[in-house]
N, C-alpha and C positions, 0 to 999 in steps of 0.2 A: 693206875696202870696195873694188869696181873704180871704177878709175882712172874710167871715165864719168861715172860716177855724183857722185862728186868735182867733177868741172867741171863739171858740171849746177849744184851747188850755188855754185858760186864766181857774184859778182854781174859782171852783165854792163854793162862801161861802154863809154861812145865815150872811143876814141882819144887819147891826143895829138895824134897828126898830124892827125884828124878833127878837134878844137876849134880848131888853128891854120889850118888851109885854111877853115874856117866862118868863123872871125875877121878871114882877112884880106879872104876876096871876100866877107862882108855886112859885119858891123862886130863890135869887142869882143863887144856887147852878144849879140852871137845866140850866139857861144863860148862866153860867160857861162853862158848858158840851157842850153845842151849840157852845163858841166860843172856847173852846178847841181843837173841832172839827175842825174850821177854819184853827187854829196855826197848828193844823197836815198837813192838805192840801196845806198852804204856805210854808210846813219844817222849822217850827220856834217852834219843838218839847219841844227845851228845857225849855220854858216858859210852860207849862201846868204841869205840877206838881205843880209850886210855882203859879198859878192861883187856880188851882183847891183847894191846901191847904188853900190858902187867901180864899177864896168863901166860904167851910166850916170853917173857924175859923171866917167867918165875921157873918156867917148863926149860929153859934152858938154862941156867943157874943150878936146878936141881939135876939135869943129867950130867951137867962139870963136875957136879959134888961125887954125884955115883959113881963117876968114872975111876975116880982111886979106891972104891971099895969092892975087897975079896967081890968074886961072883956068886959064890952061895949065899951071899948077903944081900947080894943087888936086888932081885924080886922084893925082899921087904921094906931097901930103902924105896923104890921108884912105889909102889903103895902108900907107906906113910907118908909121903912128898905128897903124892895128889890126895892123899886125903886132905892133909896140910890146906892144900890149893882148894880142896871144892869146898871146905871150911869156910876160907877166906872171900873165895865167891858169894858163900850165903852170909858172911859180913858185909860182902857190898850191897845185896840185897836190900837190907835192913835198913844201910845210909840213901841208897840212890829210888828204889822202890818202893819201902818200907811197908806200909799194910792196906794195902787197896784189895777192896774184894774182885776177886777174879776167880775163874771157872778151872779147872784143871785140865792140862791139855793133855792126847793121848803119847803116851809115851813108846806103846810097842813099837812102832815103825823104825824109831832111831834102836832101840834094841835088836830087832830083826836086823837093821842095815850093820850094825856092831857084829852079832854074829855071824853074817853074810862072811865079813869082811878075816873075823876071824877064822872063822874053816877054810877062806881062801888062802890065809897066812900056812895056818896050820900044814894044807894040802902041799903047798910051797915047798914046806922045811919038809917033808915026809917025801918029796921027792927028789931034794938036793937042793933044790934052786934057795939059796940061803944069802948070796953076794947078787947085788947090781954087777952086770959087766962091766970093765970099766972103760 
C-alpha cells in the first residue's frame, strides 16, 4: 500500500501542545472538549464522560479555591489551575490513548473561534455590559 494512502487512513487528532495552550488561555474545561474529541475519533468513547466530569469538577474546585484569593492574584491562580488541568489531561492521554500514530489536526479554527469570542468579551466590558441582568 503507498505510504499516502496509509496516513490518509491514520485518525487525525489535535495536539498535545494544542490541548495544553487551549487549557491554559481558556480553561481545563475546553482541553477537555478538544481531547474528548480525540477519544471519539480513536473509539475510546467510553472515557469521555468520566474526562469531561473530572474537567468540570476540577474547573470548578479550582474557582472555590480562587475565590478567597486577593484579586491581583487571581489571574495567576486561575493559569496555574488550568495548567495544572491540561497537564493532567495529557496524563490521560498517555493511559487512555497512549501512542497510536495519527495525523495532526488543524488547530486555527478553535483559535479563531477563541479569539472571536474574546474581542466579543473584551468589546462587552469596554462598553459596560459586565453583569447578566438579573
Amino acid at each position: 500500500m503507498d505510504p499516502i494512502e496509509e496516513e490518509d487512513k491514520l485518525p487525525e487528532l489535535y495536539s498535545k501542545s494544542s490541548i495544553m495552550i487551549i487549557s491554559v488561555i481558556t480553561s481545563t474545561v475546553f482541553g477537555a472538549i478538544l481531547y474528548s474529541i480525540n477519544l471519539y475519533r480513536v473509539n475510546k468513547r467510553q472515557y469521555i464522560l468520566f474526562t469531561m466530569a473530572g474537567a468540570i469538577l476540577y474547573q470548578l474546585l479550582g474557582a472555590r479555591l480562587a475565590a478567597g484569593i486577593a484579586t491581583s492574584q487571581e489571574f495567576l491562580v486561575y493559569m496555574g489551575l488550568n495548567f495544572v488541568g491540561g497537564t493532567l489531561i495529557l496524563g490521560l492521554w498517555d493511559l487512555q490513548i497512549g501512542r497510536i500514530p495519527h495525523r495532526p489536526r488543524n488547530t486555527l479554527g478553535v483559535f479563531l473561534i477563541i479569539l472571536i469570542i474574546l474581542l466579543i468579551l473584551m468589546g462587552l466590558n469596554y462598553l459596560g455590559v459586565t453583569n447578566l441582568p438579573e
